[in-house]
C-alpha positions in Angstrom: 34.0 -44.7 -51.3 31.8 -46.3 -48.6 28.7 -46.1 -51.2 30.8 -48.2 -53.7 31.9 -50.9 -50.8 27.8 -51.4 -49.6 26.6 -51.0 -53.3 29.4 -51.6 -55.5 27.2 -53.1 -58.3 25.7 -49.3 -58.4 26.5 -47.3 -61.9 28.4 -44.4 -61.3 24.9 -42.1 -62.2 23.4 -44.1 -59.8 25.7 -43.8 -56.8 25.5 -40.1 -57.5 22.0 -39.9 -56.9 22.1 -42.1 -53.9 24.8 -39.8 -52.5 22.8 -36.6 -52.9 20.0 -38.4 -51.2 21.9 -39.1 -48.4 23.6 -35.7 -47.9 20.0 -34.2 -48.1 18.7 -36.1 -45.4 21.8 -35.4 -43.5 21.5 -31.7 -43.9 17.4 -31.2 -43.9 16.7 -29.7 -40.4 15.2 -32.0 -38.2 11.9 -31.9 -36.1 12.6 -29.2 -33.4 10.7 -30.2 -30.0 8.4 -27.7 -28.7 6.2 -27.6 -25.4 4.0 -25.5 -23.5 3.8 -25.6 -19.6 1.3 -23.6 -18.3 -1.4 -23.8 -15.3 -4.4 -25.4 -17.4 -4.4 -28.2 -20.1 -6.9 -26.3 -21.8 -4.6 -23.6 -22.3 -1.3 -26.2 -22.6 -3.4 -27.5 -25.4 -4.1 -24.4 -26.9 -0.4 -23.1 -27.1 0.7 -26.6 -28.7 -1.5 -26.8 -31.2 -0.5 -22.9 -32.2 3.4 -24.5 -32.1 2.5 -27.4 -34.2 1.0 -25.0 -36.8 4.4 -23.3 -37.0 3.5 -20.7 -34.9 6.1 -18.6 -32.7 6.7 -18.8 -28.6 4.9 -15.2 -28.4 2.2 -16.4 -31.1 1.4 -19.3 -28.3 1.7 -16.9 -25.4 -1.0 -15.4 -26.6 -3.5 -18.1 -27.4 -2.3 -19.5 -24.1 -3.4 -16.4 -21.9 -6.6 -16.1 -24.1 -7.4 -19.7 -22.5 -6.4 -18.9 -19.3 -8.3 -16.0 -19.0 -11.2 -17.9 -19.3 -10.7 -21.5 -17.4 -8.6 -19.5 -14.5 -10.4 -16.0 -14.0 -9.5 -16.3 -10.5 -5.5 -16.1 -11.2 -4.8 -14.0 -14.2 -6.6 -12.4 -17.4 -6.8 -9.9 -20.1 -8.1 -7.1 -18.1 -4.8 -7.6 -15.9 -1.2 -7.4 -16.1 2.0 -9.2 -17.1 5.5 -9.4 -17.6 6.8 -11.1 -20.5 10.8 -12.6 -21.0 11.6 -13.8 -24.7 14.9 -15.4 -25.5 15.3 -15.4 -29.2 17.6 -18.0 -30.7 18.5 -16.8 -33.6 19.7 -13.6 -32.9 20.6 -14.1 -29.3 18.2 -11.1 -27.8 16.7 -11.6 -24.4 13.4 -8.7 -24.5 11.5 -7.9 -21.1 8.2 -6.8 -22.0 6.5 -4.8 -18.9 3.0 -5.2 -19.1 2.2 -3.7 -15.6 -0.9 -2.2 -14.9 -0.9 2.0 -14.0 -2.5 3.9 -12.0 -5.2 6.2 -13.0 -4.3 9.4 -13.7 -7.0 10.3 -10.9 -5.9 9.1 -7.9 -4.3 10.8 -5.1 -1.9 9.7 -1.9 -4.5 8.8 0.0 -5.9 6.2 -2.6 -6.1 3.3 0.0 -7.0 5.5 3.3 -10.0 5.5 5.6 -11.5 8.4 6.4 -9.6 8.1 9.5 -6.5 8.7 7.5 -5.5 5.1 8.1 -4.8 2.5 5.7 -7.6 0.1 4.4 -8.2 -3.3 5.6 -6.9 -5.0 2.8 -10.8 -6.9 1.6 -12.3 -3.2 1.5 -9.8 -2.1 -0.9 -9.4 -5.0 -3.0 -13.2 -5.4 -3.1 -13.7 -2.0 -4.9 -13.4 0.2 -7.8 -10.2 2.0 -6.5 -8.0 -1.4 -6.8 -8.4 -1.1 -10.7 -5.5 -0.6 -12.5 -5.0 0.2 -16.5 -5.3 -3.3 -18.0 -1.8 -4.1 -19.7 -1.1 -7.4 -21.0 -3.4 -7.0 -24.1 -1.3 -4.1 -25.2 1.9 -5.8 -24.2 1.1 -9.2 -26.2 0.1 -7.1 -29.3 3.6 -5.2 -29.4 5.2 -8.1 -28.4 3.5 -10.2 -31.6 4.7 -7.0 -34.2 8.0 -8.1 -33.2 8.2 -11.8 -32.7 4.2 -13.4 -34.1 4.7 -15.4 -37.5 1.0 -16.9 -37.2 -2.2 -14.1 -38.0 -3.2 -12.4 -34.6 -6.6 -12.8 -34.9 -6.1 -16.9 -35.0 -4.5 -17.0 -31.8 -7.6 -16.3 -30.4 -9.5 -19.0 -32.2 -9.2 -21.4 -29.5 -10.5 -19.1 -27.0 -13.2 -18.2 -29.3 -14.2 -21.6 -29.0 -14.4 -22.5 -25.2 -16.0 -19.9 -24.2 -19.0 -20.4 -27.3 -19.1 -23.9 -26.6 -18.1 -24.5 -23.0 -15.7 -25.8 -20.5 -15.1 -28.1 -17.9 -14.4 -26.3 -14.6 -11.6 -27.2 -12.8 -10.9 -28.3 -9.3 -8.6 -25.0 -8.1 -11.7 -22.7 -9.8 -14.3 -24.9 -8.4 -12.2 -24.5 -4.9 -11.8 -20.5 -5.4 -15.5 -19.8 -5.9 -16.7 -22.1 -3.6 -14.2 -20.1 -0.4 -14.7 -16.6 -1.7 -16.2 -14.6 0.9 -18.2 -11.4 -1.1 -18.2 -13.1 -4.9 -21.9 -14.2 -4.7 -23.1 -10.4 -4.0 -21.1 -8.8 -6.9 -23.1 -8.1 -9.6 -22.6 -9.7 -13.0 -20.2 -12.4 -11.1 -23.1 -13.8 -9.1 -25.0 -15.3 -12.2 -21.9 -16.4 -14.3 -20.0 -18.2 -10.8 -23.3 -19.5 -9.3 -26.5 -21.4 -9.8 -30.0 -20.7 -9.2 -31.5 -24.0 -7.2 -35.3 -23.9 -7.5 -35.8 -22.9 -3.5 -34.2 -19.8 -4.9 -31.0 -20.1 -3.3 -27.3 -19.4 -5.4 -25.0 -22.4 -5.1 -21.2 -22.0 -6.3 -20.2 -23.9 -9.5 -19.3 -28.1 -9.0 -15.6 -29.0 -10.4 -16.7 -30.5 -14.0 -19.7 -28.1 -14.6 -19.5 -27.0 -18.0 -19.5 -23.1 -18.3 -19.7 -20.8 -21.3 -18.9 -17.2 -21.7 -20.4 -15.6 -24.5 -19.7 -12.2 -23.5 -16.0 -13.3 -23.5 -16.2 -14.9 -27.1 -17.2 -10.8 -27.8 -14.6 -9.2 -26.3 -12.3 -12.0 -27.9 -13.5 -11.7 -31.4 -13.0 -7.8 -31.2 -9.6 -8.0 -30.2 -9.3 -10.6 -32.8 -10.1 -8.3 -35.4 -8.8 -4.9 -34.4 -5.7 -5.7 -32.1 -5.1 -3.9 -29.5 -7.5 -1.0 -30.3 -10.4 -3.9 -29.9 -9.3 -3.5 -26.2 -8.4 0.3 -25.5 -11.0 1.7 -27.7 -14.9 1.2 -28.1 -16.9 -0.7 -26.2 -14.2 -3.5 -24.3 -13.0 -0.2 -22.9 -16.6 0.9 -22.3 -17.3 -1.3 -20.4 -14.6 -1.5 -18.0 -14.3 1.9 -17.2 -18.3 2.2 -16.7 -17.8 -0.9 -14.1 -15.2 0.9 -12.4 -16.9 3.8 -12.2 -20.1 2.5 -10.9 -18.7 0.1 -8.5 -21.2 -0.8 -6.1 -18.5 -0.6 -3.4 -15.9 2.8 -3.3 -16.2 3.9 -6.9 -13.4 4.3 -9.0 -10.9 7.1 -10.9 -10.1 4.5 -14.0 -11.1 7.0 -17.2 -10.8 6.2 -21.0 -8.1 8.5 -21.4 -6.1 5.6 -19.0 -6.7 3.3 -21.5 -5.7 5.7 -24.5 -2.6 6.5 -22.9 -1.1 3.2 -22.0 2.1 1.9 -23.5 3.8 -1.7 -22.7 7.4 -0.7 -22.2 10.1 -3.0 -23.5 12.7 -3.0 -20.7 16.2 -4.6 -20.2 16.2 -8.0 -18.3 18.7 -8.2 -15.1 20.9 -11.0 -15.7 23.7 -12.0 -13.0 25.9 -14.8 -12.6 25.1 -18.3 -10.5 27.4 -20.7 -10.4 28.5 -21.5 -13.9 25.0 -20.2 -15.4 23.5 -16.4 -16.0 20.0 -15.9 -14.7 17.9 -13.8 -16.0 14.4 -12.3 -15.3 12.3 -9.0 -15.0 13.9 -5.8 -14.1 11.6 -2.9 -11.5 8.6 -2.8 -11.6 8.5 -5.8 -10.2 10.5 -7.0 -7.2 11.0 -10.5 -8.3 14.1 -10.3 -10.6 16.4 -8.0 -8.5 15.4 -9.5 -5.0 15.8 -13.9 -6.5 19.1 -12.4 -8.2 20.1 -11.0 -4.5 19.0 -14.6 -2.8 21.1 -16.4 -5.7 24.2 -14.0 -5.3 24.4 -14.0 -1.7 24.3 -18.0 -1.4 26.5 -18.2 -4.6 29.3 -17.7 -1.8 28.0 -21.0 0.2 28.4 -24.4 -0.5 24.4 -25.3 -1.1 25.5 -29.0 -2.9 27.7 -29.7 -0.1 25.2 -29.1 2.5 22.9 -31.7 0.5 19.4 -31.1 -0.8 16.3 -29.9 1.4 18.9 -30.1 4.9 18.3 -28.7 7.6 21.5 -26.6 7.3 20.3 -25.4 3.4 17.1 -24.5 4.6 18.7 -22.4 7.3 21.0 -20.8 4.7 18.8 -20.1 2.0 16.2 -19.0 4.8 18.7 -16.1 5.9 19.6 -15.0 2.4 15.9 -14.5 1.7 15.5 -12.4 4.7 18.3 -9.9 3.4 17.3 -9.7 0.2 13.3 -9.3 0.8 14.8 -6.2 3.3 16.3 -4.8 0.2 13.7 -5.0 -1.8 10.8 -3.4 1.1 13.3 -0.3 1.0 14.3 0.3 -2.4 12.2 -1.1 -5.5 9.7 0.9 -7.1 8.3 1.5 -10.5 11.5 3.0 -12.1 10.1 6.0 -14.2 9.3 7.2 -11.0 12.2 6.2 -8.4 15.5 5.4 -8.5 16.0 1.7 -8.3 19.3 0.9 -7.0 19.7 -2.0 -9.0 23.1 -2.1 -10.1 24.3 -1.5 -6.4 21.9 -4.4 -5.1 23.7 -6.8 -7.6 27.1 -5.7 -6.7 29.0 -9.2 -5.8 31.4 -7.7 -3.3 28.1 -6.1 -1.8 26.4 -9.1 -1.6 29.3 -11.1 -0.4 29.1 -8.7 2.5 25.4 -9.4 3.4 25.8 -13.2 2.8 28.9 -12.6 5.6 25.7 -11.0 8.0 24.9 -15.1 7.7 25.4 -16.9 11.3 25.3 -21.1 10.7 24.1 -21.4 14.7 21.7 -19.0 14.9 18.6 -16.8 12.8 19.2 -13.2 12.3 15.7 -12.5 13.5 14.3 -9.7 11.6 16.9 -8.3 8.9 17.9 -4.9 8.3 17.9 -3.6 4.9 21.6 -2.9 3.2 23.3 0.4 1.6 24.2 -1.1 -1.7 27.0 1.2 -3.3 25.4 4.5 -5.4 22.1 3.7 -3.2 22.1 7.9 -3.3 20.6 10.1 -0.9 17.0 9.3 -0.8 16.5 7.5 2.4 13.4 5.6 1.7 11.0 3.8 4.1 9.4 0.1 3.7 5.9 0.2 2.5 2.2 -1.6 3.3 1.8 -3.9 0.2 -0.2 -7.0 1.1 0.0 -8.2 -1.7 -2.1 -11.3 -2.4 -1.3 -15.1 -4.5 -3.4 -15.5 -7.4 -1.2 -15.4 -10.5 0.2 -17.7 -12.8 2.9 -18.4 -14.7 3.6 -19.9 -18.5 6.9 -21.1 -19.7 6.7 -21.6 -23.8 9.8 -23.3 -26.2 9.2 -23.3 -29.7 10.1 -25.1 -32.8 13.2 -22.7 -33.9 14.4 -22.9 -30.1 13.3 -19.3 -28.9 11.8 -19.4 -25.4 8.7 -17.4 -23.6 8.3 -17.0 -19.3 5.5 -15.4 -18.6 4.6 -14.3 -15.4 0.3 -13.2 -15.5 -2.1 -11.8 -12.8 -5.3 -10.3 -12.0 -4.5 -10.2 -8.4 -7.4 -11.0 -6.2 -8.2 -14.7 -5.7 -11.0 -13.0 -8.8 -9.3 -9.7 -9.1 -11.8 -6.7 -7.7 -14.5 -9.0 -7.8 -16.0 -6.7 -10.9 -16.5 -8.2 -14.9 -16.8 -6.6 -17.9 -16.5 -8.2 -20.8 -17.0 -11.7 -19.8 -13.8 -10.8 -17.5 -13.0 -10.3 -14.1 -11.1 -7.0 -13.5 -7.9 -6.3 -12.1 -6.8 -5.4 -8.2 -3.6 -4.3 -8.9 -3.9 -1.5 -7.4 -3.8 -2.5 -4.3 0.3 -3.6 -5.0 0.9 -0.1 -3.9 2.0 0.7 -0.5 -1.3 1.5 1.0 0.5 4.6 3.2 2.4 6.9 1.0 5.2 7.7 3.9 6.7 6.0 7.3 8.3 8.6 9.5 7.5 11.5 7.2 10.0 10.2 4.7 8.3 8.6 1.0 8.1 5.3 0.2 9.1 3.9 -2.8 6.3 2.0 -3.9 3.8 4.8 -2.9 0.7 5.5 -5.3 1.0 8.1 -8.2 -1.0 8.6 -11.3 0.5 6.8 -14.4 2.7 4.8 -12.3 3.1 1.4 -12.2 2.8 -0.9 -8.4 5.3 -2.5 -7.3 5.0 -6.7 -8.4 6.5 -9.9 -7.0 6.0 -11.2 -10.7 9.5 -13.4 -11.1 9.9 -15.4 -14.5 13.2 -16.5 -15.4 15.0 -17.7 -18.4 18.6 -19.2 -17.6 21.6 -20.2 -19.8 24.4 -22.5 -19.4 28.1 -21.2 -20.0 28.1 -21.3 -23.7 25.2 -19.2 -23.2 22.7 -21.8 -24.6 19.0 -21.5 -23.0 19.2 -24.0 -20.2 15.2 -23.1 -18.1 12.4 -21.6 -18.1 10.4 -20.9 -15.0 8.1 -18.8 -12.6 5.4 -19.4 -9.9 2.2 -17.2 -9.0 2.2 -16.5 -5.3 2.6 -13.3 -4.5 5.4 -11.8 -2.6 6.3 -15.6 -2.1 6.8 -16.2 -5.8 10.2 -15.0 -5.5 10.8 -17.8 -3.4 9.3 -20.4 -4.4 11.6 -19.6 -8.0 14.7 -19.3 -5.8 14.5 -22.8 -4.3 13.2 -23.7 -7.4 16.6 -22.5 -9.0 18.5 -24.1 -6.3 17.3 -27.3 -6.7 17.9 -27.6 -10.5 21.4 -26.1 -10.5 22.7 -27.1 -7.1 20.9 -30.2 -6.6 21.2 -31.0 -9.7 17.3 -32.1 -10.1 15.3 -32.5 -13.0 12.3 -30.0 -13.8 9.3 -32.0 -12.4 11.0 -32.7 -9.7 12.1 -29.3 -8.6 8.2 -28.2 -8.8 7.1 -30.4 -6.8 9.4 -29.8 -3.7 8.0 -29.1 -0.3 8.2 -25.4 0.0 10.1 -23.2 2.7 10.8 -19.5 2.7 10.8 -16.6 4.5 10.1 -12.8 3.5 11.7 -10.9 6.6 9.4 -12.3 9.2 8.8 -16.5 10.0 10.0 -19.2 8.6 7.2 -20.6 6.5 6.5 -24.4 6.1 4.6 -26.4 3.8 2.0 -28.0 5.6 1.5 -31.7 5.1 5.5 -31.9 4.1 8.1 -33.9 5.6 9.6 -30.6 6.1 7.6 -30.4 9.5 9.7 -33.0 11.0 12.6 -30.4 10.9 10.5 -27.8 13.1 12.4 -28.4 16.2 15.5 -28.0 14.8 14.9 -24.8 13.4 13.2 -23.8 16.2 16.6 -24.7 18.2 18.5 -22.0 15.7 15.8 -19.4 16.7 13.8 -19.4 13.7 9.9 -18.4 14.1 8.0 -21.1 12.1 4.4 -20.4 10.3 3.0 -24.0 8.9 0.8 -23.0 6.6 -1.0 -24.1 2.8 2.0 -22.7 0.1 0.3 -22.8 -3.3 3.0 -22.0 -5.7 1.9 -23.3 -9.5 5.6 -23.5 -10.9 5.7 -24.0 -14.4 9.2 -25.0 -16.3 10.7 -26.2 -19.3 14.7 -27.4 -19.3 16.7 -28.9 -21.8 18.7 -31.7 -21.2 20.7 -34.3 -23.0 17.4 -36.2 -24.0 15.6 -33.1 -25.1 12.9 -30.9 -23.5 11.7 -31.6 -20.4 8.2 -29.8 -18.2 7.2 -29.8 -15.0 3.8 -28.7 -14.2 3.4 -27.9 -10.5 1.2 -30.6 -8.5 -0.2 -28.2 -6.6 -2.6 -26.7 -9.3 -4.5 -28.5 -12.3 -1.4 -27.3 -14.4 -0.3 -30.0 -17.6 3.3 -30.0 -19.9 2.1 -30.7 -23.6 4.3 -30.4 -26.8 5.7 -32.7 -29.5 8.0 -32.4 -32.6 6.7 -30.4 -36.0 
């Protein structure tokens, strides 16, 4: 009827046709945004252009931690770990893929202790063959891609391919890392790709803009390209890793072939919980990161954080306290769980939690808190470890053109890992995750070292979803043991405070991990010291590099946040 009022000198053959046109155009699916948010716009780049070509939030994941591998060797890389969330739309599946690194099956208790049967200062073990663990996040990405990659693996390395054949600029943060690292210029192999000869003979660090090539990467790439994951744990990748390893110039280590030929990525279930009106989700044990920002959220869930108005003195306070209970929780009780048994179910209890946000005093700091019993704890009475863990990591968050979402949570460890290469790639420390003393009191720790087993992680990335259960974020930080809560104020911020994603990322931080209350140096959050200090808090001001990387949707569509802290960049577009 309304085609015959606008047109109604149309034939009747002719208004058919013109309706059919209409109802096609109505019903063709539209352009789906995508985007990529990651730490480097080399690799932002990389994963778009893999989108725009129709390609799938895992297919980008992987071109995007092929880049990154090479432009930020100091954070994260192939001959590292990872932990992998993907939300697919479609079916409605949330997958945790555990990339973690293992332990050798050679080492022994005392992996991490001087001869004087004391634990390691933490640059002599991190500086060494012994930090090495199994590399993990090539094996993870390639069972990840049998399940979710529409796009040929060996294109996703393409881009890769080609910035490490024919160069790339340096960037500030990996201009900054090389030029502070204390040992890097006497490793061997690292000296002549991170340095330059000057003609008095002398080794200066590479200038932010220098334009570097890795042609031993482009090799290691191409193989992977062409023989998945076996380019990696068999032949010479492999090889060459283990031979490095083994011939450490500085405490030799156990990693062995058969490491390689017996590791597995382990698809895990996420741990989800309730916030507000939303379910967050994130990685379960072996890393700390899910369980301990799912404590933090539950135990403020029972406060008023909008009420107390964002970045107060009073929300500081309060989020401050909860982090202190639920970092205590996690010191005690999380491990890798094919060897201990995680509580986790008891640490998200809500009347449990309820009871430790109760432990929460508005006039004063708790000091140092205790860690709780949650209900079925059991009978093991663990003791907290030695982890000092370390910052350099980084984190990816990835939506695609059919809607299905990738947070992706990468590290080497290090700053530059264990300061050895193979394969045109800096190896792993992740060893040094473990506790670094097996026991406290005579009684084990849960995170101590074992052959096969994973170390403990901080790794935290999170996909959320609104109450119709539609995806709603993605996001993570590096940071070590602080990712957790650098994601939690994060989290607060964009639900409670109702900010959008760029803003949110580029929040001063605060946190606190049992111990002081860490500032943000150079913040207006300064100005609140003597306050705090008037509750009794301790206060550390200090550098906090978190590199939070997020995608929301919103009414208007996507929206990134790339944290201003590190060279990171949003890109995307409609296909």
């Amino acid at each position: 009827m309304k085609l015959t009022r606008i047109a109604p000198a149309l034939s009747a053959g002719a208004a058919l046709l013109l309706l059919v046109a209409v109802l096609v155009i109505a019903l063709w699916p539209r352009a789906q945004p995508y985007m990529v948010a990651s730490a480097n716009p080399y690799a932002s780049d990389a994963g778009a252009a893999i989108l725009k070509a129709g390609g799938s939030a895992v297919d980008a994941a992987i071109a995007v931690q092929a880049v990154l591998s090479l432009v930020e060797p100091e954070s994260s890389g192939l001959a590292g770990g990872a932990f992998l969330l993907h939300y697919d739309k479609r079916s409605g599946a949330l997958d945790a893929w555990d990339g973690r690194e293992t332990a050798p099956m050679g080492v022994t208790p005392d992996l991490f202790l001087g001869a004087d049967g004391m634990p390691m200062d933490f640059l002599s073990a991190m500086v060494s063959g012994r930090s090495v663990g199994t590399p993990g996040v090539v094996m993870m990405m390639w069972e990840a891609h049998r399940e979710h990659g529409l796009l040929d693996w060996a294109d996703l390395f393409t881009p890769a391919i080609r910035l490490a054949e024919e160069g790339f600029a340096v960037a500030p943060k990996l201009a900054q890392a090389i030029a502070r690292d204390p040992v890097l210029m006497q490793m061997p192999v690292a000296q002549d790709y991170f340095y330059r000869l000057g003609d008095d003979g002398t080794r200066r660090p590479l200038q932010e803009g220098e334009v570097l090539k890795n042609p031993a990467y482009a090799a290691t790439l191409r193989l992977i390209a062409e023989k998945g994951a076996a380019g990696f744990y068999q032949g010479p990748v492999a090889e060459a890793i283990v031979d490095a390893v083994q011939n450490a110039p500085m405490r030799p280590g156990m990693l062995a072939l058969e490491d390689f030929a017996a590791y597995k990525a382990v698809k895990r279930e996420a741990v989800c919980a309730p916030y507000r009106r939303l379910r967050v989700c994130s990685m379960p044990p072996p890393t700390s990161g899910g369980l301990t920002l799912l404590q933090i959220l539950g135990i403020l869930e029972n406060y008023d954080l909008a009420g107390m108005g964002p970045m107060t003195v009073t929300a500081v306070h309060f989020i401050a306290e909860a982090e202190k209970l639920a970092y205590a929780d996690r010191d005690f009780y999380i491990g890798d769980p094919d060897f201990v048994d995680v509580p986790a179910k008891g640490m998200l209890d809500r009347d449990y939690l309820k009871a430790r946000a109760a432990e929460i005093d508005a006039s004063r700091t708790m000091g140092k808190a205790r860690p709780g019993v949650p209900p079925a704890q059991g009978g093991t009475e663990w003791r907290a470890g030695l982890s000092p863990e370390r910052a350099s990591t980084t984190h990816f968050s990835i939506v695609d053109g059919r809607g299905n979402v990738v947070s992706m949570t990468s590290s080497v460890e290090g700053p530059f890992g264990a300061h050895l290469m193979a394969g045109g790639m800096i190896l792993n420390n992740q060893l040094t995750d473990f506790s670094f003393a097996p026991e406290e009191d005579g009684r084990a720790v849960a995170n101590a070292v074992a052959p096969g087993k994973r170390p403990r992680s901080s790794m935290t990335p999170v996909i959320a979803f609104d109450e119709d259960g539609d995806f709603l974020f993605a996001i993570g930080s590096p940071g070590g043991p602080r990712i957790i809560g650098y994601v939690a104020q994060a989290l607060i911020a964009l639900i409670d405070w109702e900010m959008g994603m760029e803003e949110a990322v580029a929040l001063p931080h605060f946190l606190d991990r049992n111990g002081a209350l860490e500032i943000e140096q150079g913040t207006a959050l300064e100005e609140m010291i003597p306050v705090l200090g008037q509750l009794g808090h301790s206060i550390d001001v200090r550098v906090l590099m978190s590199g939070l990387h997020g995608i929301a949707m919103t009414a208007q569509g996507l929206e990134g946040g790339a944290d201003p802290r590190r060279d990171g960049s949003v890109a995307g577009g409609t296909r």
